[in-house]
PyMOL commands that place a pseudoatom at each C-alpha (Angstrom):
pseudoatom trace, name=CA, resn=UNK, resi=1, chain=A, elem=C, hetatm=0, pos=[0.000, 0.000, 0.000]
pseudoatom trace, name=CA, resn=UNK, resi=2, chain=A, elem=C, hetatm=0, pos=[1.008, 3.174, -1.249]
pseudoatom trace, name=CA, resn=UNK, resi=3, chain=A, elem=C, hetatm=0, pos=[1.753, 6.078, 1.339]
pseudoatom trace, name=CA, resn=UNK, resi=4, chain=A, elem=C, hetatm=0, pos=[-1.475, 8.009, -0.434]
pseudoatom trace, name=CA, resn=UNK, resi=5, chain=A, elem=C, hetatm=0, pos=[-3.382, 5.010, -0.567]
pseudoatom trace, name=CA, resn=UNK, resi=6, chain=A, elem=C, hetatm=0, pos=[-2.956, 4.532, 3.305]
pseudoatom trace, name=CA, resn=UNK, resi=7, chain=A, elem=C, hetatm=0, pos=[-3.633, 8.167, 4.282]
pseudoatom trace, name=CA, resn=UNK, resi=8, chain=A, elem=C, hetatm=0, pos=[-7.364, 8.154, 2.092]
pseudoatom trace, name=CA, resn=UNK, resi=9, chain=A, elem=C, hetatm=0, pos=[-7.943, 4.474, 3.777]
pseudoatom trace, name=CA, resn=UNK, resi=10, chain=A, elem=C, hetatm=0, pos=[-7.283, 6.264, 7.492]
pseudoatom trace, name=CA, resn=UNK, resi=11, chain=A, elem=C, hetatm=0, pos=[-9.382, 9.170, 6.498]
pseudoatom trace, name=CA, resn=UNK, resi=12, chain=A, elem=C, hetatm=0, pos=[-12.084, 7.018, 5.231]
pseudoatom trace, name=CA, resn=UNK, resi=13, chain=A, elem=C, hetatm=0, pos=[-11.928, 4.727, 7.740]
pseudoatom trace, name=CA, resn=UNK, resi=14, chain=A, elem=C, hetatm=0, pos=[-11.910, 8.083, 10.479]
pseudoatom trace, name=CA, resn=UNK, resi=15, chain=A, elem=C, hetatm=0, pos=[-15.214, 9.541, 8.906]
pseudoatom trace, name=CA, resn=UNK, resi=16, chain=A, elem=C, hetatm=0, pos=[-16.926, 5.885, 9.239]
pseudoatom trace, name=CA, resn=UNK, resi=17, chain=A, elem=C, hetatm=0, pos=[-15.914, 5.845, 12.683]
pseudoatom trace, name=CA, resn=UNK, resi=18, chain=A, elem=C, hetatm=0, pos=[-17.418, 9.076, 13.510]
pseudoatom trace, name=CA, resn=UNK, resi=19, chain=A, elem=C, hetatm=0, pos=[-19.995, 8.622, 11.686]
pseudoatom trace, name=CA, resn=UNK, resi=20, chain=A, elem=C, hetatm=0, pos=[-20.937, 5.748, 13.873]
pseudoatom trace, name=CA, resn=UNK, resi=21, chain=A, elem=C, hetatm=0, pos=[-20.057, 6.531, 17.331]
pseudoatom trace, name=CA, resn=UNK, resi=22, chain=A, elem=C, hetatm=0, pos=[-22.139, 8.419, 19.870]
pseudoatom trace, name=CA, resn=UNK, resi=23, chain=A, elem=C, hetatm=0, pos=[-19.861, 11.189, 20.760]
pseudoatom trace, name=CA, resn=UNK, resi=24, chain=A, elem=C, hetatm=0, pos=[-21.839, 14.593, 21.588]
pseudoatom trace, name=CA, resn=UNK, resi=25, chain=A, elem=C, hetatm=0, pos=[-20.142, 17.638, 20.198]
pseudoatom trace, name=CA, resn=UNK, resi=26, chain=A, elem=C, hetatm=0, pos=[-17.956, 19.349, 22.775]
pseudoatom trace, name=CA, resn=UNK, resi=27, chain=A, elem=C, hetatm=0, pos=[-19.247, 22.868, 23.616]
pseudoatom trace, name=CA, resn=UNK, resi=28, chain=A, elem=C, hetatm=0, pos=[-16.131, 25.469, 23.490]
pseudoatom trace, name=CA, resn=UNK, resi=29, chain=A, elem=C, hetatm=0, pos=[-14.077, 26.684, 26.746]
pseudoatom trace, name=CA, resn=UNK, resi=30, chain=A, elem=C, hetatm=0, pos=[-15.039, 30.138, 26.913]
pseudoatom trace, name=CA, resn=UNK, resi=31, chain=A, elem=C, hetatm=0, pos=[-11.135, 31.118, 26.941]
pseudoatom trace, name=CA, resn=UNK, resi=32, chain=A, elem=C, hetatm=0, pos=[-8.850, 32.280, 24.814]
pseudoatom trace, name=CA, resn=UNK, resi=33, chain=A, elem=C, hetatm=0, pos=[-6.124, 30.191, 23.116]
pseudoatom trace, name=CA, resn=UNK, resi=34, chain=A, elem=C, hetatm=0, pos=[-3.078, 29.739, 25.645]
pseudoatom trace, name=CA, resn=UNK, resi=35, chain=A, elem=C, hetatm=0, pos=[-5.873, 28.755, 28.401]
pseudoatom trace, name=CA, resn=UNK, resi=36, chain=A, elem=C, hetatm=0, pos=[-7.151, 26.490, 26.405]
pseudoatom trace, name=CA, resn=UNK, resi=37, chain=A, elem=C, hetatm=0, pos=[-3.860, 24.612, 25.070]
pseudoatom trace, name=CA, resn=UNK, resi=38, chain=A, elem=C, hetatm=0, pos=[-2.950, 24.733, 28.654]
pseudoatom trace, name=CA, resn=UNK, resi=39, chain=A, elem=C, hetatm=0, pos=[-6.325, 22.653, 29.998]
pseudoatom trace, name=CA, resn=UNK, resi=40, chain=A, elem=C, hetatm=0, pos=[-6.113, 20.546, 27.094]
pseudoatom trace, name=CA, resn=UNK, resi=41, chain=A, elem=C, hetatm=0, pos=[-2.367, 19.141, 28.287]
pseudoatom trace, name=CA, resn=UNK, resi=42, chain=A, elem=C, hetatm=0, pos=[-3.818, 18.669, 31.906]
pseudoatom trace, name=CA, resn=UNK, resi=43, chain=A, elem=C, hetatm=0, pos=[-6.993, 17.075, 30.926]
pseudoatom trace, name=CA, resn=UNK, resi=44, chain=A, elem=C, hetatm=0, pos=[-5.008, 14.645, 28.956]
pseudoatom trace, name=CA, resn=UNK, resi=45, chain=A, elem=C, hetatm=0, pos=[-2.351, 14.075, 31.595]
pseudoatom trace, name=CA, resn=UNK, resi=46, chain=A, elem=C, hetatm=0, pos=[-5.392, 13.910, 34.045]
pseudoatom trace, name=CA, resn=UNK, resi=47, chain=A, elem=C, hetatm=0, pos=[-7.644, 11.647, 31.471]
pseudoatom trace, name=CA, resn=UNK, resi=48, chain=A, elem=C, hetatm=0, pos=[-10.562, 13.664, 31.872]
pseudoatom trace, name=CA, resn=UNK, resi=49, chain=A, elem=C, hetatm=0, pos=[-11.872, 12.898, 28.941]
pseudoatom trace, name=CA, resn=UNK, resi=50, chain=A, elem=C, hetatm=0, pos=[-15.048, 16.236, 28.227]
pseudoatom trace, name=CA, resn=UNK, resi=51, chain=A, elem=C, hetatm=0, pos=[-12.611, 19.050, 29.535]
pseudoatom trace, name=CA, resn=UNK, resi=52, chain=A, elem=C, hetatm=0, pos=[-10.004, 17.864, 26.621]
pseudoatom trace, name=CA, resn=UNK, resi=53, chain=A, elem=C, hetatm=0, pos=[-12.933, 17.720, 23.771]
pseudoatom trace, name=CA, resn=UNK, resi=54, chain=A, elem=C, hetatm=0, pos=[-14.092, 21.231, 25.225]
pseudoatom trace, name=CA, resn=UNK, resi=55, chain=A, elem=C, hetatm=0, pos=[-10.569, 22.455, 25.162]
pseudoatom trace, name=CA, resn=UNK, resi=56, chain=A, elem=C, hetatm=0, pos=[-9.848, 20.774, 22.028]
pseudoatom trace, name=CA, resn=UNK, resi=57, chain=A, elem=C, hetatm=0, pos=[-13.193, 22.298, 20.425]
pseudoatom trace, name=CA, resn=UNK, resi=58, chain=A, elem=C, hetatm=0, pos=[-11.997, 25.855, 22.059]
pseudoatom trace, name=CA, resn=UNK, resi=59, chain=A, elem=C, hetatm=0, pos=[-8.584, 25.377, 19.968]
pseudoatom trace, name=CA, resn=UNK, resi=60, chain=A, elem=C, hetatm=0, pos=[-10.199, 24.617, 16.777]
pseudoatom trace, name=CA, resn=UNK, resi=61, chain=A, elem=C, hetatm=0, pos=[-12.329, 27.847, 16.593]
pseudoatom trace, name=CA, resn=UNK, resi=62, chain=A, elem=C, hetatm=0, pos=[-9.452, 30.027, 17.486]
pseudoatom trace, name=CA, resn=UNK, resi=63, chain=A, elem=C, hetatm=0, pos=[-6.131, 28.736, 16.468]
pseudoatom trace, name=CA, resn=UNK, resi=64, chain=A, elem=C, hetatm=0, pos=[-6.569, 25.314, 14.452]
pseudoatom trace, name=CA, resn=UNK, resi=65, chain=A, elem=C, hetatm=0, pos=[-2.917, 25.699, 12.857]
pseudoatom trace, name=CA, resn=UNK, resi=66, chain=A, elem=C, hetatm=0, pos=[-1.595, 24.370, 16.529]
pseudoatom trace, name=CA, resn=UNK, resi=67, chain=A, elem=C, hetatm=0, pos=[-3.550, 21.563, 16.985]
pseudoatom trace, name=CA, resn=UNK, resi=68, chain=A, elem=C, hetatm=0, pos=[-1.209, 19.021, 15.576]
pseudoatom trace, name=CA, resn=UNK, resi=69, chain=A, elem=C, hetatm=0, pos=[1.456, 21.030, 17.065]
pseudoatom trace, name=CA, resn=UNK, resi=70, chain=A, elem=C, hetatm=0, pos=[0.333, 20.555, 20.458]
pseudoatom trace, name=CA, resn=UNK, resi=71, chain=A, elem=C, hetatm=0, pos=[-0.691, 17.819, 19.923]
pseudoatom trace, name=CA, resn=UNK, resi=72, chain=A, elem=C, hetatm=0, pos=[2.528, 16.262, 19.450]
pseudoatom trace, name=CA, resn=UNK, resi=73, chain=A, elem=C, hetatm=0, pos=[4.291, 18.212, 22.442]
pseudoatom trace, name=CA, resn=UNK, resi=74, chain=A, elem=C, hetatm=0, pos=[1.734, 16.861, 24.479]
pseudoatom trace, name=CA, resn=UNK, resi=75, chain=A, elem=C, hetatm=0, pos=[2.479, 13.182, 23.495]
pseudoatom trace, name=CA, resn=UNK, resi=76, chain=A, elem=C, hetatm=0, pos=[6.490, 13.957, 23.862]
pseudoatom trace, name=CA, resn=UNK, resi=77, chain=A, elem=C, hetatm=0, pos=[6.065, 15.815, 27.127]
pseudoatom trace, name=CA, resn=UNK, resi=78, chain=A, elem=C, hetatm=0, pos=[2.606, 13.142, 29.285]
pseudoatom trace, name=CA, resn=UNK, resi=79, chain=A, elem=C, hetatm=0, pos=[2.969, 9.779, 27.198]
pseudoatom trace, name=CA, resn=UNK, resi=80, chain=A, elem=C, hetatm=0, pos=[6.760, 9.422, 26.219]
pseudoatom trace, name=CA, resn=UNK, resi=81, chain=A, elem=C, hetatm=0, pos=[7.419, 5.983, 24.900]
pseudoatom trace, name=CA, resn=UNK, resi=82, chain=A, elem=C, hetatm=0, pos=[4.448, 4.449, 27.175]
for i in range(1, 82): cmd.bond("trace and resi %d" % i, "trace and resi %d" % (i + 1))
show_as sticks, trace
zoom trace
């Protein structure tokens, strides 16, 4: 499989799985961006699992250029090689 052929089949595969799971929509922390990336770190390190989607949702309406970003910090800094 292809690089590009792997990357549609995760995307398609992504959509399906939203599609199909009962996940409400997080509502935004009223907050601006640096609170936000900061109480999505701790919810994750705390695995409180609504303030990260609410954080998360907070990020993507103001700044959604840093959410990989973070997103990687956040795995190098809380989950490490675990």
């Amino acid at each position: 499989m292809w690089p590009e052929d792997l990357f549609e089949y995760i995307l398609a595969n992504l959509a399906d799985e939203i599609i199909t799971t009962d996940i409400e929509i997080a509502q935004p922390m009223p907050c601006d961006r640096w609170v936000a990336r900061s109480a999505l770190q701790k919810a994750i390190r705390r695995g409180e699992t609504e303030i990260a989607l609410s954080a998360l949702a907070s990020l993507l309406n103001q700044d959604p250029a840093t959410i990989w970003r973070h997103l990687g910090i956040i795995a190098i800094e809380d989950l490490g090689v675990a």
